[in-house]
Wavefront OBJ file of the C-alpha trace (Angstrom):
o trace
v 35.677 28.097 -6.664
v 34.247 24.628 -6.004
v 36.262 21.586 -5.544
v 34.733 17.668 -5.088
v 36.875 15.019 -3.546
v 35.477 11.679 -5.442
v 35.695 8.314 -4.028
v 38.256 5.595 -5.263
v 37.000 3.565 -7.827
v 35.562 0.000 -6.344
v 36.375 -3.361 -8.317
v 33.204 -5.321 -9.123
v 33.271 -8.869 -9.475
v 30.587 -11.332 -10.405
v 30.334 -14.926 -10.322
v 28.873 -17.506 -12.848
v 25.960 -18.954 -11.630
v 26.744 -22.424 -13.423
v 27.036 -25.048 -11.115
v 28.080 -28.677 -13.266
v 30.552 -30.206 -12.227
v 34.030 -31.214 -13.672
v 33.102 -34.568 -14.535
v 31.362 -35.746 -17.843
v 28.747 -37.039 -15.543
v 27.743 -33.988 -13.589
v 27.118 -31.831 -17.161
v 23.489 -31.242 -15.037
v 23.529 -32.026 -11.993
v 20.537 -32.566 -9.762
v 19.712 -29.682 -7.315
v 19.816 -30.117 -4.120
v 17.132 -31.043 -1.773
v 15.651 -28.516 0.870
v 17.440 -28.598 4.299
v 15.026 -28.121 7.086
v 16.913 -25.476 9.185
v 14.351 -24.869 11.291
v 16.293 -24.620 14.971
v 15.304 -27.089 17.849
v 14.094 -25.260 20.930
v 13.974 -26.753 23.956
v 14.714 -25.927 27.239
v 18.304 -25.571 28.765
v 19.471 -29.197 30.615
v 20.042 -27.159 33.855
v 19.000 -26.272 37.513
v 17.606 -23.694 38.752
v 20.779 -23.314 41.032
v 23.009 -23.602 37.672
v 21.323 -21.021 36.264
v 21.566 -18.778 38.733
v 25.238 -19.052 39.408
v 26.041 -18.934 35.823
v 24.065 -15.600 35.356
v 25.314 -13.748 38.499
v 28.823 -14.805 37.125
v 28.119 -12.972 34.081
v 26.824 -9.556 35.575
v 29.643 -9.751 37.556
v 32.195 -10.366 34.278
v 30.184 -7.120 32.755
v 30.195 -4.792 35.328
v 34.117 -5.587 35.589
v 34.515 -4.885 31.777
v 32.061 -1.556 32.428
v 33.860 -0.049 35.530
v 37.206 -0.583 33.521
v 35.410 1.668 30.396
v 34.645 3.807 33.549
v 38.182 4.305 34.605
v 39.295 5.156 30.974
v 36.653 7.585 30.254
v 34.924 9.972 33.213
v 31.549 10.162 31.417
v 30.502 6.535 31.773
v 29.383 5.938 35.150
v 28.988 2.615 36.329
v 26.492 1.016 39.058
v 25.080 -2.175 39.480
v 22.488 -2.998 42.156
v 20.015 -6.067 42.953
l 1 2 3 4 5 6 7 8 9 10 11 12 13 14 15 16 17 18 19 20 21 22 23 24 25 26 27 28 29 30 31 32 33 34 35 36 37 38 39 40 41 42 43 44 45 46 47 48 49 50 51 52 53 54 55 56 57 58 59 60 61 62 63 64 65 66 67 68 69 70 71 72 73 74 75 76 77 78 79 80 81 82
């Protein structure tokens, strides 16, 4: 004998896709204009000093966080060396 297990049945939902507005007005309104989203790159306002502080801070916050994993479970072992 052969037995299935089926899912629960999902709700699906859809959306209109008609955008006027509530206002006689706005019966067809305009569409919107194109946002640049490109992202700005440029480089960090920082010293070399800053940077190096802030990133020995955060090895030191991880391998904090990692030896604690370490204590709670034997197979993780946990070094960190320059």
């Amino acid at each position: 004998m052969l037995y299935f297990c089926l899912p629960a049945p999902r709700n699906f939902q859809t959306t209109s896709s008609y955008h006027a507005g509530i206002m006689p007005e706005t019966d067809k309104p305009a569409p919107r204009e194109a946002q640049d989203n490109e992202p700005v790159l440029r480089p960090a306002e920082q010293t070399e000093e800053e940077f190096h502080q802030r990133s020995e801070d955060f090895l030191q916050n991880l391998v904090e966080r990692l030896e604690q994993l370490q204590d709670k479970n034997s197979a993780l072992e946990v070094e960190y060396s320059v």
